[in-house]
Every structure is written in structure tokens, then in C-alpha cells.
C-alpha positions in Angstrom: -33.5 -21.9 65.7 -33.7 -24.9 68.2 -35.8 -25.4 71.0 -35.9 -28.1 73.6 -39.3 -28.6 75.9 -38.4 -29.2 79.3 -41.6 -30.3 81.0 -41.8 -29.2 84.9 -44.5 -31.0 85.8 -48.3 -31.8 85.0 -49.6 -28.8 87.1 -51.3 -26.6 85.2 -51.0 -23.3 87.2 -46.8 -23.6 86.9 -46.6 -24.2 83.1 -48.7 -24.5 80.6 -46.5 -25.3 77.9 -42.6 -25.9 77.2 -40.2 -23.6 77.7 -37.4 -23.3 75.1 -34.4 -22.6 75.3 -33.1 -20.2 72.1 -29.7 -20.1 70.0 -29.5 -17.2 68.0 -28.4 -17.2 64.4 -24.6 -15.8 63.3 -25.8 -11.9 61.8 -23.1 -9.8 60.4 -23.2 -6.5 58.6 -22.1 -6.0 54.9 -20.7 -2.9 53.0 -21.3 -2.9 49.1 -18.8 -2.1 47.5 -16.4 -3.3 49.3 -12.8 -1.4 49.1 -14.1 0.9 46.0 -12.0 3.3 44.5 -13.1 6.6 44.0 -11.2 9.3 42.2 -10.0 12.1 43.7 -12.7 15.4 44.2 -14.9 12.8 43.6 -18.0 11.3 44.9 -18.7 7.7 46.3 -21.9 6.4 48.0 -22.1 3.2 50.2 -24.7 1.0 51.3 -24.1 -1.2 54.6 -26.5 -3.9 55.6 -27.4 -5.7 58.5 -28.4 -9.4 58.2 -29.4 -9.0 62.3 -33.3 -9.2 62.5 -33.3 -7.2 66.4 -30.7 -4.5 65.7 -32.2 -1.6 67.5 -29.8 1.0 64.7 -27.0 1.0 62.4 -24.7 3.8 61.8 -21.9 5.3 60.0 -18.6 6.6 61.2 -16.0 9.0 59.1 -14.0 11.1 59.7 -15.2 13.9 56.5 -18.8 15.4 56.6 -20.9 12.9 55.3 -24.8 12.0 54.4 -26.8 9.1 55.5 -29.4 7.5 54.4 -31.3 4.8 56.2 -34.3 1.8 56.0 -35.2 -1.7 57.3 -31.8 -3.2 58.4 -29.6 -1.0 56.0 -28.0 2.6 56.3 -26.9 4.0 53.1 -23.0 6.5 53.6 -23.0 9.5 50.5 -19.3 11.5 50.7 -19.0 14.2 48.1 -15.7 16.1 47.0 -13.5 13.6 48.1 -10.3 15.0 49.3 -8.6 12.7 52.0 -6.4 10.2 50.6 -6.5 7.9 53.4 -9.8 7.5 54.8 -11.8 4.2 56.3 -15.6 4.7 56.9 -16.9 2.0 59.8 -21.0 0.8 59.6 -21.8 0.2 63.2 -24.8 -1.8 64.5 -26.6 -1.8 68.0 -27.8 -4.2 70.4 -26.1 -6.8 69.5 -22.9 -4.6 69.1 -21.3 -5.3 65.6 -19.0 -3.4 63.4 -17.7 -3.7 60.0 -15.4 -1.4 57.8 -13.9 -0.5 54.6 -11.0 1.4 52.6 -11.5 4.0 49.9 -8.9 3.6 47.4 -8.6 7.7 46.7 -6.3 7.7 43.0 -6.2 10.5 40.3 -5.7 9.4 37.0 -5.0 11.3 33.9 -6.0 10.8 30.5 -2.7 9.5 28.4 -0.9 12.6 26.8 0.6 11.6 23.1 3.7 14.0 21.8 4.8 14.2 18.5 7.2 16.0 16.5 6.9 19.7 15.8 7.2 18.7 12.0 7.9 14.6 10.3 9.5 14.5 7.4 10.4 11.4 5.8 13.5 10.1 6.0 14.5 11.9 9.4 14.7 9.6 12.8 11.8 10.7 15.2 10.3 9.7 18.4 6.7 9.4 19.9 6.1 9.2 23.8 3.1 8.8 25.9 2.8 10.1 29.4 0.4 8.9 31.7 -0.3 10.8 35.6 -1.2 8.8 38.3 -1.3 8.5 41.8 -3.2 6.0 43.8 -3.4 6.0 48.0 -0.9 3.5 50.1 0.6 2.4 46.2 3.8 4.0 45.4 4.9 4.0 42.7 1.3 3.3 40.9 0.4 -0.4 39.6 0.3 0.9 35.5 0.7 -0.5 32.9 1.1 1.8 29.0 1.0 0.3 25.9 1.7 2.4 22.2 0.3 1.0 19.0 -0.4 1.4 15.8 -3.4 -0.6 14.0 -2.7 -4.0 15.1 0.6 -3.2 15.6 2.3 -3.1 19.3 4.7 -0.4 19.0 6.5 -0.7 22.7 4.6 -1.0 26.3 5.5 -0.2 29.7 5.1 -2.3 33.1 4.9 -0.3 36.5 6.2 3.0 34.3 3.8 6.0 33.7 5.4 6.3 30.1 6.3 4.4 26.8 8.0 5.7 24.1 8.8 4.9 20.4 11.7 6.1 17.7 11.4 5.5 14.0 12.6 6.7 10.3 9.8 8.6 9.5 8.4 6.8 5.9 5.9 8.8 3.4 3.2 6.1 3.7 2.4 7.3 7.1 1.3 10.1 6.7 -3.0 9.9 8.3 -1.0 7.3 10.5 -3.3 6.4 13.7 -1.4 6.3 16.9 -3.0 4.9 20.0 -1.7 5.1 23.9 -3.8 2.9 26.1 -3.5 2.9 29.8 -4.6 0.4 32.4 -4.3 1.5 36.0 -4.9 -1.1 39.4 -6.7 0.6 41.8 -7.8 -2.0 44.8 -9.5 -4.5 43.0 -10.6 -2.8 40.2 -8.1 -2.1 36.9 -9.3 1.5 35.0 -8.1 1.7 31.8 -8.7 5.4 29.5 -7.3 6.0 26.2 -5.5 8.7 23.6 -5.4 9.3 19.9 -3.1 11.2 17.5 -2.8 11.2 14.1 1.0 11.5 11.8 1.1 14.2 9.6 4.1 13.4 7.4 5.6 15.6 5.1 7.3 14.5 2.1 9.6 15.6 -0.8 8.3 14.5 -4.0 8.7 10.5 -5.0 7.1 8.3 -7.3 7.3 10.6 -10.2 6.0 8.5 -13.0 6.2 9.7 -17.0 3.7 7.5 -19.0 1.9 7.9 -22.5 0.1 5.8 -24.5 3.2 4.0 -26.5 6.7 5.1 -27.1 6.5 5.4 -31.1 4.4 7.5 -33.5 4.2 8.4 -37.2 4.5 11.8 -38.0 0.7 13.5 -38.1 0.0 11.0 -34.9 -1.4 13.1 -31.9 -0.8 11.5 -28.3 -0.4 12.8 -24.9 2.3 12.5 -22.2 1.3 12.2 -18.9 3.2 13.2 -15.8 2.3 12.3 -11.3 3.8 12.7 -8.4 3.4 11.8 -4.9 4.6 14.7 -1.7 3.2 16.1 0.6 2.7 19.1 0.4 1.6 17.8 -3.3 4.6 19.0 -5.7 4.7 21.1 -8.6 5.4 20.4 -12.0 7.4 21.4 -14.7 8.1 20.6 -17.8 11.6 20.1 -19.6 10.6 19.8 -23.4 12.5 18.2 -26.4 11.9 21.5 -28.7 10.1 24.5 -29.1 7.9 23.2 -31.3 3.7 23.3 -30.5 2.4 21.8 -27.7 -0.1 22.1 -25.5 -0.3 22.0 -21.2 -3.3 21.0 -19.2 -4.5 19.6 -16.4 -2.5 21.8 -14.1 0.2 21.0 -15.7 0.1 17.4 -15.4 -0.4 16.2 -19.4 1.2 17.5 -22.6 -0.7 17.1 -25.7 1.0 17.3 -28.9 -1.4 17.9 -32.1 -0.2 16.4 -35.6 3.3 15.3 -34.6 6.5 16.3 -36.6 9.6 15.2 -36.2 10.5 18.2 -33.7 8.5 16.3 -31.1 10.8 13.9 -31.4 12.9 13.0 -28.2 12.8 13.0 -24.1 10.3 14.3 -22.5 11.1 15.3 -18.7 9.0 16.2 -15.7 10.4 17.7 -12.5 8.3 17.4 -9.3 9.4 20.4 -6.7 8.2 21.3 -3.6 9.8 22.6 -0.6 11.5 19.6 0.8 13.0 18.4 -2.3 12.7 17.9 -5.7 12.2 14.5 -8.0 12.3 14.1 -11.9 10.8 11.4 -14.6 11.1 10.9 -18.4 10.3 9.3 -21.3 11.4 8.7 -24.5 8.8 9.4 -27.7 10.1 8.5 -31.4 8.0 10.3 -34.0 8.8 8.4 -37.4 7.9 8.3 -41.4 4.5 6.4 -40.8 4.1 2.8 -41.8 2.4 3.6 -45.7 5.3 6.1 -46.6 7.3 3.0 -45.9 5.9 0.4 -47.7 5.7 3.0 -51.3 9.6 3.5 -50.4 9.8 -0.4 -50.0 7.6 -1.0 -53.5 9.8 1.8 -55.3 12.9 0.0 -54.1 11.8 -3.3 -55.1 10.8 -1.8 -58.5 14.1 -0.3 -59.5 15.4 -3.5 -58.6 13.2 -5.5 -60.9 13.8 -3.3 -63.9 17.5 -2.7 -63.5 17.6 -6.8 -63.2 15.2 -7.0 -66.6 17.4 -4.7 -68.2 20.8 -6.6 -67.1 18.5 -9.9 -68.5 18.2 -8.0 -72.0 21.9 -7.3 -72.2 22.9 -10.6 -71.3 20.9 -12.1 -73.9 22.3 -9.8 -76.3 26.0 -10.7 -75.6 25.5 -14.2 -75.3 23.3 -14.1 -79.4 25.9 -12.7 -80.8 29.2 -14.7 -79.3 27.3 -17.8 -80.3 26.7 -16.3 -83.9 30.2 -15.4 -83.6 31.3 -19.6 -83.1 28.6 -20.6 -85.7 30.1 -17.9 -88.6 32.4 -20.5 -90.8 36.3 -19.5 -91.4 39.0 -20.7 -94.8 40.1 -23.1 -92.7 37.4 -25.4 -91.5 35.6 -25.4 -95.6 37.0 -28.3 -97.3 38.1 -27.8 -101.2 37.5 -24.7 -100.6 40.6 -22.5 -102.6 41.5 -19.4 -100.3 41.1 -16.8 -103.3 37.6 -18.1 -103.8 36.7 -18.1 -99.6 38.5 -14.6 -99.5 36.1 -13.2 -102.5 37.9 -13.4 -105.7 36.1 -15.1 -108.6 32.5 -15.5 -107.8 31.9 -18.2 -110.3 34.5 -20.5 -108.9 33.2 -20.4 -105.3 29.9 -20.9 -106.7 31.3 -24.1 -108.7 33.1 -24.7 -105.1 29.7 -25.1 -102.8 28.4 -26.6 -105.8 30.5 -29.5 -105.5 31.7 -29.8 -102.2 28.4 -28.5 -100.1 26.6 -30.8 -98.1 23.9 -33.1 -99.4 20.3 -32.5 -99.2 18.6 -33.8 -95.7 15.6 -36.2 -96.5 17.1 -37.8 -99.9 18.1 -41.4 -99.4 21.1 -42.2 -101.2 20.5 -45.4 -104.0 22.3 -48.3 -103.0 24.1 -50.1 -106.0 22.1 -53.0 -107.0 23.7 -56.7 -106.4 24.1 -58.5 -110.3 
């Protein structure tokens, strides 16, 4: 405020002071919130304010039954059940005259409706939609906005279309899959956003059938157990297709086979059929039950023995052979003994051979013969 003294005169009777001359201050009225939105059936209050110190009253206009509230410069507007979808309440003030109005933004808004298949199996092309129901006043068609995910996944989204929607090859591993439809709705100037959840329930015919055991070879007496899982859903059954009739033992539900002091029956393929009512799935294995490793080795030692003693006994009768061809070329013959006369070598008159090697035989070994003296 300014003021100006305009001084009259000195007399004291006309004016004892200065006389001012007033400018008012701009006043308004304010409305909080401004351009809400209030849902459908629903309830909104607002609170209008004068910024006016002299205004005599304030006061609300509408057009639907209403309850006011009012204090110090402010007048408070509470509308319940909220059925007009165009509506503009106006806060009036008095002396000076001043008005000031807002819009209701009247929307209904649905919480996102997820639909799945009647029944997933895996392997078979299915779809998932979302559906969202909206309607806001003076916005057609609504401002929305639908997004479908999985995890951190973004599996499609909508812009300005009240539904999304999704096709896939159903896969076993999502089975306990979340799926999540967010919606985000402009209404005025506020965005709304609400949410839906559904969960995959996959079904499956049997995969991953998996045959183990401990290791693939075993000596007869050995005991060892073959093991048999499967994945499905609903979880398979098993059965068992058995290399003999010999003894064996189930357990576990079927899952294991435990075979006590092997023989050689047990020897051979062991199979295991996962069933249930979307298909079926089989595994095997193959077991060897052998002589164990110590039979071996004495089979080895007797081997090797008979070889050693049929090879002394071939040395022996080499030796043999060879003694007497070599006694046979010592052994001396008519013609190779000089003055020898054949009667005497063939064995007729003892005496004259006698004479014979008497004469003619070789001289004595270590005698040194004389050497005839020089005269």
C-alpha cells in the first residue's frame, strides 16, 4: 500500500493529519487441487482460498448436492458418489466480486485382466493378452498406455490401445513363469498406473530322462546301482526294461535298481521309460559284468607258465639232438685212419689193429721230441 499526504492547510479544525489516498493489492481466489481426477462413484473434496483480506463471503457453486465447509478466507467443496461425467464446480467471493473455477476429470479405470490358455503344453503355439477398461471424461479414446512382461523382459506394449498381447512356443522351463500387465492411464494432469499378475502352469511330456550308475564295468560278485530321472510335468512314471530275469532289486519309487553279487546275467542294457500322459521318453545304459581283475592275472600266470615249461622242455630236446649229431661228426670212419687195413677197422683180428694204433696212433701230448745232436 501507498499513501501520499496532501496537506490542506495549517488549520487545525480542517485536518489534523494527511489524508491518503489508497491502492489496493491484486487478491485472487485459489482452488487446490486444481483439475483433479476423481474416479467414477467416487468421492473428491476441494478447498478454495481467498488471498482478499475484506471479502465479506466465499462460496461454492455445482450443479450436484454438495457439502461445504468454511473458515478465515477459505471455503472447503466435499461431493460424494460422483456420478456426472462433466461437471465444473465455481468458488465465488464477495465484495470485491471474484470467481474462480475448475474441472473434475470423472474416469473409470479397471484393474488389467491377464488370459491364458485353458491348458500350456510345451511345444504347442499359445497366446497371452491383457485387457485393460477405461474411460476418462472429454478423452476419447483414453490416453493408455499397456505394457506385458516377464522378469526383466518386455514381452510387447501398447500406445493409446486398451490391450497388448503376446504368442509363443510354449517351452517346459516356464512352467511357475511370472507374467506381469502394467497399465498407466493420463487422466488431466495426473498418470494412474495399477497392475496384474498371473503365473504359467506348463505341462510337459517327459524329457531329460537321464540313466547313470557309478561306472560302466564290474567284476562278477560286484554290487552297484543304476539310477534312472526324469523331468514332466505332471512328474512321469517309470519303468523298467531289464537285460534278464535274473535278481534285482527296485526302490526308491522305482527310480534305482540295485543288483546284489553280480553275475554275468546282469550283464547288458539297462532301459528306463518315462510315461505320463502327454508323452513318453526313454534312457539307457550299458553295464558289462566281467571275470574280475585276480581271476585274470592266475589265467595270465598259468598262461605264462605253460609257456615257460613247454619252452624248457623244447631247450632239453634241442640239446639232446644237437649232443648227439656232434658225437655223430666226432665218431672216426675206415677212411679217415691212416694205415689202418679195412679187415682190422671192420673187426677182424684184434691183435693186428691193436699192432695198428700201436704204431700209427698219435703221440703222447706234453713229451718233447729229442732233437738229434749236432757232431
Amino acid at each position: 500500500m501507498t499513501s501520499h499526504c496532501l496537506c490542506l492547510g495549517l488549520t487545525p479544525l480542517v485536518l489534523l493529519c494527511c489524508l491518503p489516498l489508497v491502492r489496493p493489492d491484486p487478491c485472487g481466489l485459489s482452488i487446490v487441487p486444481k483439475d483433479p481426477a476423481v474416479a467414477f462413484r467416487g468421492d473428491v473434496v476441494l478447498n478454495c482460498t481467498s488471498t482478499c483480506s475484506n471479502h465479506s463471503s466465499l462460496g461454492w457453486e455445482t450443479s450436484v448436492p454438495k457439502v461445504t465447509d468454511r473458515g478465515d478466507r477459505w471455503v472447503s467443496l466435499h461431493i460424494s458418489n460422483l456420478t456426472d461425467w462433466i461437471l465444473e464446480p465455481l468458488c465465488y467471493g464477495s465484495n470485491p466480486q471474484i470467481i474462480e473455477k475448475t474441472r473434475l476429470h470423472v474416469y473409470r479405470f479397471s484393474p488389467p485382466k491377464i488370459h491364458l490358455g485353458a491348458e500350456m503344453v510345451a511345444g504347442h503355439q499359445e497366446r497371452i493378452t491383457c485387457n485393460v477398461s477405461s474411460l476418462v471424461s472429454g478423452s476419447s479414446p483414453s490416453d493408455i498406455n499397456v505394457t506385458l512382461s516377464s522378469g526383466n523382459s518386455t514381452l510387447n506394449k501398447s500406445r493409446g490401445s486398451p490391450a497388448v498381447g503376446y504368442s509363443f512356443v510354449v517351452q517346459p522351463m516356464q512352467h511357475g513363469q511370472e507374467i506381469v500387465c502394467q497399465a498407466w492411464l493420463r487422466v488431466g494432469l495426473q498418470v494412474l498406473s495399477d497392475s496384474a499378475r498371473a503365473t504359467l502352469q506348463v505341462w510337459a511330456p517327459p524329457h531329460s530322462v537321464k540313466v547313470s550308475v557309478e561306472r560302466l564295468e564290474f567284476g562278477v560278485g560286484a554290487n552297484f546301482t543304476v539310477r534312472c530321472s526324469a523331468e514332466g510335468n505332471p512328474p512321469p512314471e517309470l519303468h523298467w526294461e531289464l537285460p534278464s530275469n535274473a535278481s534285482m532289486e527296485l526302490s526308491d519309487h522305482g527310480r534305482t535298481v540295485t543288483v546284489h553279487s553280480a553275475q554275468r546275467a546282469h550283464n547288458g542294457t539297462y532301459r528306463c521309460l518315462a510315461q505320463n500322459k502327454y508323452g513318453a521318453s526313454l534312457g539307457q545304459v550299458d553295464v558289462l559284468v566281467q571275470v574280475p581283475p585276480r581271476s585274470r592275472i592266475v589265467i595270465v600266470a598259468v598262461v605264462l607258465g605253460a609257456i615257460i615249461f613247454l619252452g624248457g622242455v623244447a631247450l632239453v630236446v634241442w640239446r639232446l639232438v644237437r649232443k648227439r649229431f656232434m658225437m655223430s661228426l666226432l665218431q672216426p670212419t675206415a677212411a679217415t685212419v691212416q694205415g689202418c687195413p679195412l679187415p682190422a677197422c671192420s673187426g677182424e683180428g684184434n691183435s693186428g689193429k691193436g699192432e695198428a694204433l700201436g704204431r700209427e696212433g698219435p703221440e703222447p701230448l706234453g713229451e718233447d721230441k729229442e732233437e738229434p745232436r749236432g757232431v
